[in-house]
FINU-334355 format. One record per residue: x, y, z of N, C-alpha, C in turn; residue in one letter; residue number from 0. Coordinates in pm, whole numbers, padded with zeros to 5 digits. Example, Ala and Ser with C-alpha at 12.3 -4.5 7.8 and 13.67 -1.06 7.14 Angstrom:
- n_X  n_Y  n_Z  ca_X  ca_Y  ca_Z  c_X  c_Y  c_Z  r  k
- 01319  -00569  00780  01230  -00450  00780  01320  -00330  00780  A  0
- 01285  -00225  00708  01367  -00106  00714  01290  00003  00787  S  1
END
This chain:
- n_X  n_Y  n_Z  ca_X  ca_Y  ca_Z  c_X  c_Y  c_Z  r  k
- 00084  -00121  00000  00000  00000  00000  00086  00124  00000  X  0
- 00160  00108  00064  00285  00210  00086  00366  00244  -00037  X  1
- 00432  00159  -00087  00524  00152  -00220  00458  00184  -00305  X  2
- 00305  00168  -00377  00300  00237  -00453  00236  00349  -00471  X  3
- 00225  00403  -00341  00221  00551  -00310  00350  00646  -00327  X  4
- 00423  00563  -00276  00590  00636  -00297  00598  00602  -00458  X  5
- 00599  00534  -00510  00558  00531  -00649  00484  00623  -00758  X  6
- 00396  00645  -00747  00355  00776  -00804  00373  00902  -00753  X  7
- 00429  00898  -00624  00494  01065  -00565  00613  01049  -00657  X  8
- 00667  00957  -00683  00800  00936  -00765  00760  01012  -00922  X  9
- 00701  00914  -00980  00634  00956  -01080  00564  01137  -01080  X  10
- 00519  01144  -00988  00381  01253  -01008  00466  01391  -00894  X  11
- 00615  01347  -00915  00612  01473  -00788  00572  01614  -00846  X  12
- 00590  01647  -00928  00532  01772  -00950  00412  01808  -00940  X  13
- 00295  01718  -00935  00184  01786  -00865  00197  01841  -00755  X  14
- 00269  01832  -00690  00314  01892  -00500  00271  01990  -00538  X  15
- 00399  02080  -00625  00361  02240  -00635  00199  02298  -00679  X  16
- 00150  02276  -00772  00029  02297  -00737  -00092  02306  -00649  X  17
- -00072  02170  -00589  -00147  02113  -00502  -00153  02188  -00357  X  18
- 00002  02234  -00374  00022  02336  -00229  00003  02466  -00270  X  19
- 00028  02475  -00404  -00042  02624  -00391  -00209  02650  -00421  X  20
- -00279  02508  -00391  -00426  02555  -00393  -00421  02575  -00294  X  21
- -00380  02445  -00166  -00428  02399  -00044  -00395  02606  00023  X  22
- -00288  02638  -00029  -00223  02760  -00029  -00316  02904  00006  X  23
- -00315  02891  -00121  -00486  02990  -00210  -00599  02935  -00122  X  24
- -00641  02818  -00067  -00768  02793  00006  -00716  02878  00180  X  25
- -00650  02861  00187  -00605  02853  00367  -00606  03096  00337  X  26
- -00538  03047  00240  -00571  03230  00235  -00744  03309  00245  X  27
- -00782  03202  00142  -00881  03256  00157  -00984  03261  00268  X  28
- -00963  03146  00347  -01009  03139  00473  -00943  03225  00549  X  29
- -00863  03302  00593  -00791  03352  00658  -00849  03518  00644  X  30
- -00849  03539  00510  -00939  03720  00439  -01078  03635  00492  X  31
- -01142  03545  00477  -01283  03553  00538  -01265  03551  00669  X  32
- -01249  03503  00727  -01207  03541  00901  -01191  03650  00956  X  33
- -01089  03730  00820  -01072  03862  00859  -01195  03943  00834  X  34
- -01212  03937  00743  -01377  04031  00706  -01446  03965  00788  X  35
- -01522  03916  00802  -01624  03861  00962  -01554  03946  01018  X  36
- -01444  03914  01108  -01395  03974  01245  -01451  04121  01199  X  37
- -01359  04199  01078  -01423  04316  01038  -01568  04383  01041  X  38
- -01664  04286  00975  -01827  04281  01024  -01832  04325  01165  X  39
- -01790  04193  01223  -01825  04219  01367  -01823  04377  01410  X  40
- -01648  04413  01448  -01641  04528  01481  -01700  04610  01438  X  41
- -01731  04627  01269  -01793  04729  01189  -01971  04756  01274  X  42
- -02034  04679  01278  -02162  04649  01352  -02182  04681  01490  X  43
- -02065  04644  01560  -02027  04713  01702  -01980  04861  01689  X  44
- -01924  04901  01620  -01919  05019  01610  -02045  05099  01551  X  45
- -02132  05054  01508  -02242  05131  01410  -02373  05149  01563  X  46
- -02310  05019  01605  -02464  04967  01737  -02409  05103  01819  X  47
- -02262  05108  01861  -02216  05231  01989  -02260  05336  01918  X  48
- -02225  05407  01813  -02228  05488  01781  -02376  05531  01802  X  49
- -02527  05438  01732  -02642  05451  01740  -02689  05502  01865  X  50
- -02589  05397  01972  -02645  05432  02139  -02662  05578  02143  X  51
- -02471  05656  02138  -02491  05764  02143  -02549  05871  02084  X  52
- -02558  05836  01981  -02653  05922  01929  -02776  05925  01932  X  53
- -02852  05829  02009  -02977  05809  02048  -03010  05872  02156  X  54
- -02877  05874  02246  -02896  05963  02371  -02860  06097  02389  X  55
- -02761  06132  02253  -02764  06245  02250  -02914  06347  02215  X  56
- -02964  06235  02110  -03093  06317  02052  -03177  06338  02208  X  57
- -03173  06231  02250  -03285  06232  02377  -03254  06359  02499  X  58
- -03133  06378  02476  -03051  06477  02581  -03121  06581  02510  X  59
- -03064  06610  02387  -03100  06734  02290  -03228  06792  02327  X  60
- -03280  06653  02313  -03507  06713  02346  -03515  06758  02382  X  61
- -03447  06672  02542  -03487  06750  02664  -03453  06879  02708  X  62
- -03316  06898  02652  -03289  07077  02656  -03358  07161  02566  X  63
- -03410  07133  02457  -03512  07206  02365  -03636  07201  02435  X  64
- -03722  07155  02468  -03796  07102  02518  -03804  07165  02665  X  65
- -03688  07228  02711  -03700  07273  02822  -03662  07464  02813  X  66
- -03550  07463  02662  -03567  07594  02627  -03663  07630  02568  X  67
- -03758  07534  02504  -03948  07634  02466  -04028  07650  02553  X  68
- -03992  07580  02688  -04061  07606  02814  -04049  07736  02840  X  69
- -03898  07778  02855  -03863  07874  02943  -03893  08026  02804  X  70
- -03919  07990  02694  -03916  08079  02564  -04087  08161  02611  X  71
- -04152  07974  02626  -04302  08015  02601  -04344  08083  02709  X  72
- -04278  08063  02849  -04336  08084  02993  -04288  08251  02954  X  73
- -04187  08308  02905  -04212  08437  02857  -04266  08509  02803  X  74
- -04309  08453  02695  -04367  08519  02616  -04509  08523  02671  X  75
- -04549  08411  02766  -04727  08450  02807  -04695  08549  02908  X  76
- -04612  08533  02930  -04621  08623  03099  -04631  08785  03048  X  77
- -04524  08835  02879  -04533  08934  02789  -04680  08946  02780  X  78
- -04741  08884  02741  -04874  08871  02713  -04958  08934  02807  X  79
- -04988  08928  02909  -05010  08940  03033  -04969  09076  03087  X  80
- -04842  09060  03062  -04785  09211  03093  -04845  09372  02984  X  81
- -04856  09311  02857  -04961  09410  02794  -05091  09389  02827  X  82
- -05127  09303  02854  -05287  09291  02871  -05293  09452  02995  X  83
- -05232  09368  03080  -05229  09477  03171  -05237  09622  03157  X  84
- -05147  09630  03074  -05113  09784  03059  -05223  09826  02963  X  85
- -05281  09708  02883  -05420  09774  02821  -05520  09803  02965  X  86
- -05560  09687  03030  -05620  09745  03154  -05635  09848  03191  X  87
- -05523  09926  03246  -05489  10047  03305  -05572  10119  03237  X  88
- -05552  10126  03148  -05657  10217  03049  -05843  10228  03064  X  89
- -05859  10103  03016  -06000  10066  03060  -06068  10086  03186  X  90
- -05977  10054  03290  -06001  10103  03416  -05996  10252  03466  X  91
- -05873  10284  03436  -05841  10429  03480  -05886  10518  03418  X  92
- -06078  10563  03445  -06093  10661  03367  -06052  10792  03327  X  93
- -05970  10837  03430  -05902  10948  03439  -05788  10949  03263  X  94
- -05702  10846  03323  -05558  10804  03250  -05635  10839  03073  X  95
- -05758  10750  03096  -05801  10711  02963  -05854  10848  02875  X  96
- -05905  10902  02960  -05968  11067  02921  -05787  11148  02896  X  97
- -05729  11109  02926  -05628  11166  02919  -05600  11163  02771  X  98
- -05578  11014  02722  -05585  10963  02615  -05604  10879  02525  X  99
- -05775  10944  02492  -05848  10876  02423  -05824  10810  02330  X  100
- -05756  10827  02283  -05706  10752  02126  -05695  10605  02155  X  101
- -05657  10577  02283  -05657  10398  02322  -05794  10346  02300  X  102
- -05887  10408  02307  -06015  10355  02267  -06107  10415  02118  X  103
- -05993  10493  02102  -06069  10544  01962  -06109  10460  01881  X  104
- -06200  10360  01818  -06209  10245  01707  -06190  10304  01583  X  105
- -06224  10437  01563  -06215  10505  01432  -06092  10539  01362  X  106
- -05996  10526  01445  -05839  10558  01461  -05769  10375  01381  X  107
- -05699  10393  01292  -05581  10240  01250  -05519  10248  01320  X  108
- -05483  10302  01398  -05357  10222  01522  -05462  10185  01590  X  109
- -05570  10188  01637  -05669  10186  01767  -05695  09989  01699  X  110
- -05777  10037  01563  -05804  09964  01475  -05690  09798  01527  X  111
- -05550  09838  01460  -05457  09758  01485  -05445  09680  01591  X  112
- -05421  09758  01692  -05382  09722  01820  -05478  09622  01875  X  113
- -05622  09650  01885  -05750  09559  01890  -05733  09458  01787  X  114
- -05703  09431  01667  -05726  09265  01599  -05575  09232  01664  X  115
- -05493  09288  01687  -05343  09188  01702  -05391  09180  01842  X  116
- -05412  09233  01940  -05489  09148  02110  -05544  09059  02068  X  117
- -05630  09050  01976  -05775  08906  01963  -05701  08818  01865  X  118
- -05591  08860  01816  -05528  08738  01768  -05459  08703  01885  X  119
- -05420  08716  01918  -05283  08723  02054  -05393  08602  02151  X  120
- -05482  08691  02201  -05568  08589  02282  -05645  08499  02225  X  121
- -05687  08457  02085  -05733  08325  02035  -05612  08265  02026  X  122
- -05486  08257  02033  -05354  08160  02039  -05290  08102  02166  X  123
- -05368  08202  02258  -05317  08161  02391  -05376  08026  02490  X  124
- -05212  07963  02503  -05311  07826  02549  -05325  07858  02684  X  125
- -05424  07750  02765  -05423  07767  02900  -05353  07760  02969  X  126
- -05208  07652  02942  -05085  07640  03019  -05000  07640  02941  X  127
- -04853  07677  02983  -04782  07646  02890  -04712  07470  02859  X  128
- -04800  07444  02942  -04787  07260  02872  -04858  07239  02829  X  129
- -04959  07278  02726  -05039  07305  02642  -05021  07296  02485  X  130
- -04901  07395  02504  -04842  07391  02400  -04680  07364  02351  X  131
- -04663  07261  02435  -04557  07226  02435  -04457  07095  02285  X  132
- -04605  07090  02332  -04589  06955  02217  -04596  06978  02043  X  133
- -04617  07111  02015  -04655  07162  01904  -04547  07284  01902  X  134
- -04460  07287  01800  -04318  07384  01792  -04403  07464  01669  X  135
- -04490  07462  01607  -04541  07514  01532  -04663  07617  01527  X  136
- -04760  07563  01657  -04796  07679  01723  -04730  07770  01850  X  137
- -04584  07710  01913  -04532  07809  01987  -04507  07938  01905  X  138
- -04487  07876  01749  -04414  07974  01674  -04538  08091  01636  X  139
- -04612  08066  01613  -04751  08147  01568  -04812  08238  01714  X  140
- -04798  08152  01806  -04816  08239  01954  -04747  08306  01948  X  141
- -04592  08275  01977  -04474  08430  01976  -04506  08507  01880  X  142
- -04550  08467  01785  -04543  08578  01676  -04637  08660  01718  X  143
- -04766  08600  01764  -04856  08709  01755  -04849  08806  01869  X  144
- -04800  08731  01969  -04773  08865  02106  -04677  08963  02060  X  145
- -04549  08911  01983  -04482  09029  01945  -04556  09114  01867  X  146
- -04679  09031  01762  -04719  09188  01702  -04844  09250  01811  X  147
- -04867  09215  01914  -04936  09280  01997  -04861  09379  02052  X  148
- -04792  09315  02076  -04685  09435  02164  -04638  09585  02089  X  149
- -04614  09496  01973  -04551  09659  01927  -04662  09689  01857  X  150
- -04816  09670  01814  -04916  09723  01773  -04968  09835  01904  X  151
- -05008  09782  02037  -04997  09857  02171  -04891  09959  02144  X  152
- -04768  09980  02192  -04666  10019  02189  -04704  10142  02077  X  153
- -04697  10120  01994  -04732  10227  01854  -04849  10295  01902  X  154
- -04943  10234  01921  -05073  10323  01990  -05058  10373  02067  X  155
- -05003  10352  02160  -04958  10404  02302  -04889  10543  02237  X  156
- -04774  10483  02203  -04691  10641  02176  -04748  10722  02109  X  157
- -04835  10705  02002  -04918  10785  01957  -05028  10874  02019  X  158
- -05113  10746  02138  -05218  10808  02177  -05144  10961  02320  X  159
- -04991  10897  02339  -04958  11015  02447  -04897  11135  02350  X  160
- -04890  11106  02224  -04829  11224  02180  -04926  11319  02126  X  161
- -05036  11265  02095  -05170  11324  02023  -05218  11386  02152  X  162
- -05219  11336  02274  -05309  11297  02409  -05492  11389  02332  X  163
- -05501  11501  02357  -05659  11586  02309  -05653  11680  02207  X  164
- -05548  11641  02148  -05455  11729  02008  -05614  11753  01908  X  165
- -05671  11601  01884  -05798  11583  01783  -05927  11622  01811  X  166
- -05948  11675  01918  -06065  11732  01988  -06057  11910  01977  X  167
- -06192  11956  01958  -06160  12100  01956  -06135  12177  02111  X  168
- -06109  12310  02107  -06124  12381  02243  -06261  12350  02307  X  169
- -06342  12340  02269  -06470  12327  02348  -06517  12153  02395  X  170
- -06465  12079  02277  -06487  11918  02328  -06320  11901  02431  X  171
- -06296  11970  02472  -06148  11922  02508  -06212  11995  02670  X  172
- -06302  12111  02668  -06310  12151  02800  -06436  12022  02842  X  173
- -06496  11976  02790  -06619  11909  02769  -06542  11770  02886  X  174
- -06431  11708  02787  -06373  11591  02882  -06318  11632  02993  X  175
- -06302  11752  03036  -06178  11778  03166  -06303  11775  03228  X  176
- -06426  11799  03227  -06575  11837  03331  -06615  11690  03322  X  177
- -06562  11632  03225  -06622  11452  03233  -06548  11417  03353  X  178
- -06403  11498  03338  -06293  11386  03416  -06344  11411  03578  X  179
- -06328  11536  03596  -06425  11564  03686  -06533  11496  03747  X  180
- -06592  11530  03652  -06745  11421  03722  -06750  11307  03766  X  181
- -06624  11238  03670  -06626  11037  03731  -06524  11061  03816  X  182
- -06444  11175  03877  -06369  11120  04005  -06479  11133  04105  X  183
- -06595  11252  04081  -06687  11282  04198  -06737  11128  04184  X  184
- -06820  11028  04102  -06905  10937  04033  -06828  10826  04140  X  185
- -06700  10844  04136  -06619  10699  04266  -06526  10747  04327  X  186
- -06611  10853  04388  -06520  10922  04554  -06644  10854  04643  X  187
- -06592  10791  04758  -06663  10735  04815  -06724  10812  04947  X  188
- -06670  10951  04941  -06743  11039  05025  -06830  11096  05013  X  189
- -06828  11108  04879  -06984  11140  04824  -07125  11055  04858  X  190
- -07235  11119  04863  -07383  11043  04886  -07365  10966  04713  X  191
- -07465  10899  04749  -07532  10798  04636  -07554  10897  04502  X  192
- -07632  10996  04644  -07711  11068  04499  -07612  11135  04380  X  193
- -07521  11214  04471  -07429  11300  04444  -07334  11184  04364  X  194
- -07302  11061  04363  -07236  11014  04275  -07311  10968  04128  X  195
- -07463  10944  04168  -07546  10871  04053  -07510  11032  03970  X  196
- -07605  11110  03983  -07592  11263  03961  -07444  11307  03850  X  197
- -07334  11293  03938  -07192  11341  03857  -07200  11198  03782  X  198
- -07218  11075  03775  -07209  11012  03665  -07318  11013  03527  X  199
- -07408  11095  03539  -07512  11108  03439  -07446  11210  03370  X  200
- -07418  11299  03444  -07363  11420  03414  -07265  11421  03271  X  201
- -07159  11324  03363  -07047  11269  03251  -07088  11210  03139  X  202
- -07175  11127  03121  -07216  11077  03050  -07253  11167  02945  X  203
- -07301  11277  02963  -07373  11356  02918  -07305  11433  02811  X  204
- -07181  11444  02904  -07008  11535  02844  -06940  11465  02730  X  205
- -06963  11306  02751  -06860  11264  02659  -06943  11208  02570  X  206
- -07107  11203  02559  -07203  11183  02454  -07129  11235  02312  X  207
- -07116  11157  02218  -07068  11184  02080  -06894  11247  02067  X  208
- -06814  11239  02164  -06671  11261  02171  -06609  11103  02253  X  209
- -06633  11070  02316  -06555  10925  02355  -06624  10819  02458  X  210
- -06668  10699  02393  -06716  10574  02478  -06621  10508  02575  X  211
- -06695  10549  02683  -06606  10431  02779  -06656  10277  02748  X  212
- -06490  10253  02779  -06514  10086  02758  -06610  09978  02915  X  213
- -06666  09940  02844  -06756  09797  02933  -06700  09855  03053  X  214
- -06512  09811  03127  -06511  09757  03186  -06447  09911  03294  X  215
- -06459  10029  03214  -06448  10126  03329  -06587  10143  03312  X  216
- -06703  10213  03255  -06853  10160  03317  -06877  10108  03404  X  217
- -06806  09970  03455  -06857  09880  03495  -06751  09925  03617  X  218
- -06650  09973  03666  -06559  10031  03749  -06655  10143  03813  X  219
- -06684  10232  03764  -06776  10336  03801  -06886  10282  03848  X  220
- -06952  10219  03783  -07088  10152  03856  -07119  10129  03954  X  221
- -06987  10031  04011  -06947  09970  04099  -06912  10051  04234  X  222
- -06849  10185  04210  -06822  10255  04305  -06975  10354  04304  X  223
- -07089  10374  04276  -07206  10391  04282  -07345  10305  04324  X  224
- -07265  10180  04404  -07272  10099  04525  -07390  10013  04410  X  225
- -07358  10004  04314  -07446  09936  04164  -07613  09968  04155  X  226
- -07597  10145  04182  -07716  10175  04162  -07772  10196  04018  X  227
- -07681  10196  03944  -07687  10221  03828  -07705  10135  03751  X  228
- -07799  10093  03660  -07759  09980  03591  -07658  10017  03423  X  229
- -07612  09882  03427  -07473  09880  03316  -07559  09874  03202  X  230
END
């Protein structure tokens, strides 16, 4: 069995070289596949880490966005708020307001203005600001619209103090100072009933066809006329 194996190696030695350079060529090629796998591997481990972090970066990210539209939006209502107010003052303070009418003028485009950008302002306003948290698209339409509230106010404002009774003649201009008059008598609380019902008819009387008080000084005055009056 032996001998004539050594027998054709005798004969056939030159197949060796071939034969070793398949077995050669095979062992290589196993060796580049081993390597690429191993490569896979790492390649995949590196794609999985990388995913982590960047999964947690995004999640980090949110949460600081997510916590800077908090702190964006909790301003901007509180802005909101802060003009509301200063419209207030007005409405309330009949004095301030006789001062200058133009904040309630409707006939006036800044007056005009200033009133649709408030009622836009307040149809956008949510009840909390986790409300609108979840929506980056109406934070954006809210800010917008308080800023144009603000500087719609703002413009009126400076206007209505620079005009203050500029648009009224000498005689409607003495007309409001006897109004202004009358509604401090109308909610001085030392006055009788009568004496306040009385100076508020009065006024009424003064600013007939030169300037409407709003609802909610009416309703201020009224009030200090122990609500003898009806609104």
């Amino acid at each position: 069995m032996v001998r004539p194996l050594f027998e054709f190696a005798g004969h056939f030695w030159w197949l060796i070289f071939p034969f070793m350079g398949a077995v050669g060529g095979a062992v290589r090629a196993i060796v580049v596949a081993n390597e690429r796998r191993a490569q896979r591997r790492l390649e995949k481990y590196r794609i999985k880490q990388q995913t982590k972090v960047a999964l947690a970066q995004a999640r980090n990210n949110a949460r600081e966005n997510a916590e800077a539209h908090r702190r964006e939006m909790t301003k901007v209502m509180q802005r909101h708020a802060d003009t509301d107010a200063r419209w207030l003052s007005y409405e309330v303070d009949v004095a301030k307001l006789l001062d200058f009418p133009l904040m309630t003028d409707m006939r006036d485009p800044l007056t005009i203005a200033f009133h649709k950008a408030r009622s836009h302002a307040d149809l956008l306003r949510p009840e909390r600001v986790e409300d609108i948290l979840a929506d980056r698209d109406a934070q954006l339409r809210y800010r917008d619209a308080v800023h144009e509230y603000v500087a719609a106010f703002d413009i009126a404002e400076a206007e209505a103090i620079r005009r203050r009774r500029s648009d009224f003649s000498a005689e409607a201009q003495e007309r409001i100072e006897r109004a202004q008059h009358l509604l401090r008598l109308a909610a001085d609380d030392g006055a009788t009933n009568e004496e306040r019902r009385s100076a508020y008819a009065r006024a009424q009387r003064e600013l007939d066809g030169l300037i409407v008080l709003p609802a909610a000084a009416r309703a201020a005055i009224e009030r200090k006329v122990a609500g003898e009056i009806e609104a």
